[in-house]
Residue, then its C-alpha position, 0 to 999 in steps of 0.5 A: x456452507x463453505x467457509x471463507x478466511x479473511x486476514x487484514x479484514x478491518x484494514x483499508x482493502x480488507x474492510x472493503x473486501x469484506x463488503x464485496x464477499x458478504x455482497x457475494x454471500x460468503x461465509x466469512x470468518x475474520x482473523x483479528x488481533x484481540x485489540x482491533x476495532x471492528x465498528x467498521x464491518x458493523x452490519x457483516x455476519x461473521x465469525x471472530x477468531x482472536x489471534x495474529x497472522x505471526x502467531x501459528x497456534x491463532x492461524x490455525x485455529x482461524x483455518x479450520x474448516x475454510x474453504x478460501x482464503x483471502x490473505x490481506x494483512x501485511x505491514x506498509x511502514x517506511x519507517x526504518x525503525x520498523x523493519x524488523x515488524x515489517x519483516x515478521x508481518x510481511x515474509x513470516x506472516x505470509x509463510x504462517x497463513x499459506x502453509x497453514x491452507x495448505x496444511x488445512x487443504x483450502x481450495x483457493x487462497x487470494x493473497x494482497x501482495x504489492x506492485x512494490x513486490x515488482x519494484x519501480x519501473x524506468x523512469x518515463x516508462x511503466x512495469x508489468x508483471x514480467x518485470x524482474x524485480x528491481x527494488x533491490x537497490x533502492x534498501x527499502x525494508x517495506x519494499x524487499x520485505x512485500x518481494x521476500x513475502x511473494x516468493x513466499x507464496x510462491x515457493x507454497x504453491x509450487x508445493x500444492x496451494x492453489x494462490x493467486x496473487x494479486x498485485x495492488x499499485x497505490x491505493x486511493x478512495x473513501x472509507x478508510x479505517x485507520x487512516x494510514x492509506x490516505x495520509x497522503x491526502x490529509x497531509x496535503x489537506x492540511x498544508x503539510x507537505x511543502x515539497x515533493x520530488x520528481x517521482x511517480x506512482x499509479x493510483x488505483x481505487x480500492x473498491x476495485x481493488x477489492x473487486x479484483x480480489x473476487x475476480x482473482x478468485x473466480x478467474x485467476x490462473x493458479x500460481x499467477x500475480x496480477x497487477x490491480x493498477x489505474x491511471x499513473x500519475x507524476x506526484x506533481x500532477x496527482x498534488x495538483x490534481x488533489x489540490x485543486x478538488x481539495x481547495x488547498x493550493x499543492x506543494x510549493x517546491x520541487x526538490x531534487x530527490x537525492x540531497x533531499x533524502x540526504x536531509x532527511x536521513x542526516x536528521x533522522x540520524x540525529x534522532x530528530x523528529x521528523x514528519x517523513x522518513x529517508x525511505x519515503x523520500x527516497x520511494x518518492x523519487x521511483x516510478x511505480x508506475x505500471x500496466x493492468x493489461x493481464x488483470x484486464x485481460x484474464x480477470x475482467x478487471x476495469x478500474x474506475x475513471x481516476x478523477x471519481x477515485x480522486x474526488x472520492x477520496x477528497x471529499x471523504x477526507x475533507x467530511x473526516x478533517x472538517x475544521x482542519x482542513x487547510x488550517x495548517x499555513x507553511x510560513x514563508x520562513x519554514x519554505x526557505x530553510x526547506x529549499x536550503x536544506x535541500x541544497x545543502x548537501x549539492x553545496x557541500x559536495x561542491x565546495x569539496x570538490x574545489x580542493 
């Protein structure tokens, strides 16, 4: 039987994936990194190649005799600190695990690229796949580094390896290994979030994420991306909308994005530590907010109603927190320096002006 290669297979969407595939009766292989924990997939067959998607002498090995490949893993840090890592992993990574199938003559590869690889949309408005990329100007690392990766694949394919790219928008739901994907949530249920900005972003749930990936593979065109993407939301309404099932009450202040960022940057320039970055700031004043009429249309892709993907989600962090939930009050005190130092650098701007 042939032999399918998953990398990323004990992450959020790769966990996921591996169910969907051994549901499908795949001979799966996984290409994990000798410290990741596997308890997750307890129960799925499948072979275990130690290596790391940066590491070609590992891929190759993992390649031998695969059939399709399903390549998951990638690096999600908006953290500046991390860019170079993000970089490796996202663009390198790529390039070592496509031109590797290429080389093995796989007949299909799926790759997890990012609605980031798009960039946001106009404010009010949403993006699809035949959007430029936008991000550009934003300097995100995370961002520019999931765009540099699809052109990856891209300039692959046009060599000869059959890709389909897939497109995830911000991904939700129960089940998640380490964590990182739903820390929105638990920060939000642990009272850990005391502002937001006037952003926006798609929420899409992974189960059927990872049922797009199988659509991807069995329907995809060669050489297309499609956008795997749900209900679009304004961050107000999505806190609201989490606060409310959570039984936590939603962030209390709204604060202008740009001096907020500026805040943030001018603390984390004095290496304070900081429970958010300037890019996550920054990303939280975008609309990634988007349209999955192509994924609908050639796929068969139908995502989930939100409010079982919001519930979900809830209730599985509510389940893994327990105790914790709701345990961390903002006082009155943290929410006024908050608000000041977000108008701290309008006021400044605006006593300069006055010269």
């Amino acid at each position: 039987m042939a032999t399918t290669l998953v990398t990323g297979g004990t992450g959020f969407i790769g966990s996921h994936l591996v169910r969907a595939l051994a549901r499908r009766g795949d001979e799966l292989r996984l290409l994990l990194r000798e410290r990741s924990d596997a308890s997750p997939l307890e129960g799925i067959e499948f072979e275990r190649v130690a290596g790391d998607i940066v590491d070609r002498d590992s891929v190759a090995r993992a390649m031998k005799g695969v059939d399709r490949v399903f390549h998951v893993a990638g690096r999600t840090s908006l953290r500046r600190s991390a860019r170079e890592r993000v970089f490796e992993v996202n663009v390198e990574g790529t390039r070592n695990v496509l031109e590797a199938a290429l080389r093995a003559g796989a007949e299909r590869a799926v790759f997890t690229s990012s609605t980031a690889a798009i960039g946001p949309a106009q404010p009010g408005e949403t993006a699809d796949e035949n959007q430029p990329y936008s991000g550009g100007p934003l300097g995100i690392p995370y961002v520019d580094s999931k765009h540099e990766g699809e052109l990856v694949a891209t300039r692959v394919a046009a060599r000869g390896l059959p890709v389909v790219i897939v497109n995830p928008s911000f991904v939700l739901g129960p089940d998640d290994p380490t964590g990182t994907s739903n820390q929105l949530v638990t920060r939000l249920l642990r009272r850990r979030i005391p502002a937001y900005v006037d952003g926006a972003l798609n929420v899409v749930d992974v189960r059927d994420v990872a049922q797009g990936h199988l659509l991807a593979d069995e329907r995809g065109h060669e050489g297309e991306r499609y956008i795997l993407a749900g209900r679009n939301f304004t961050l107000g309404r999505l806190f609201a909308d989490l606060a409310r099932i959570g039984g936590v009450p939603p962030p209390p202040l709204r604060l202008p994005g740009a001096p907020a960022a500026a805040v943030v940057e001018a603390l984390e320039n004095a290496g304070l530590p900081m429970p958010t970055s300037a890019d996550e700031v920054l990303s939280g004043t975008q609309w990634w907010t988007y349209r999955a009429d192509k994924a609908k249309r050639e796929l068969g892709f139908q995502p989930r109603p939100h409010e079982e993907t919001l519930e979900d989600t809830v209730r599985w962090q509510l389940d893994r927190l327990g105790d914790r939930a709701g345990g961390h009050e903002i006082s009155d005190a943290v929410l006024r320096l908050t608000g000041s130092a977000a108008r701290l650098p309008s006021r400044i701007l605006s006593l300069g002006g006055r010269g």
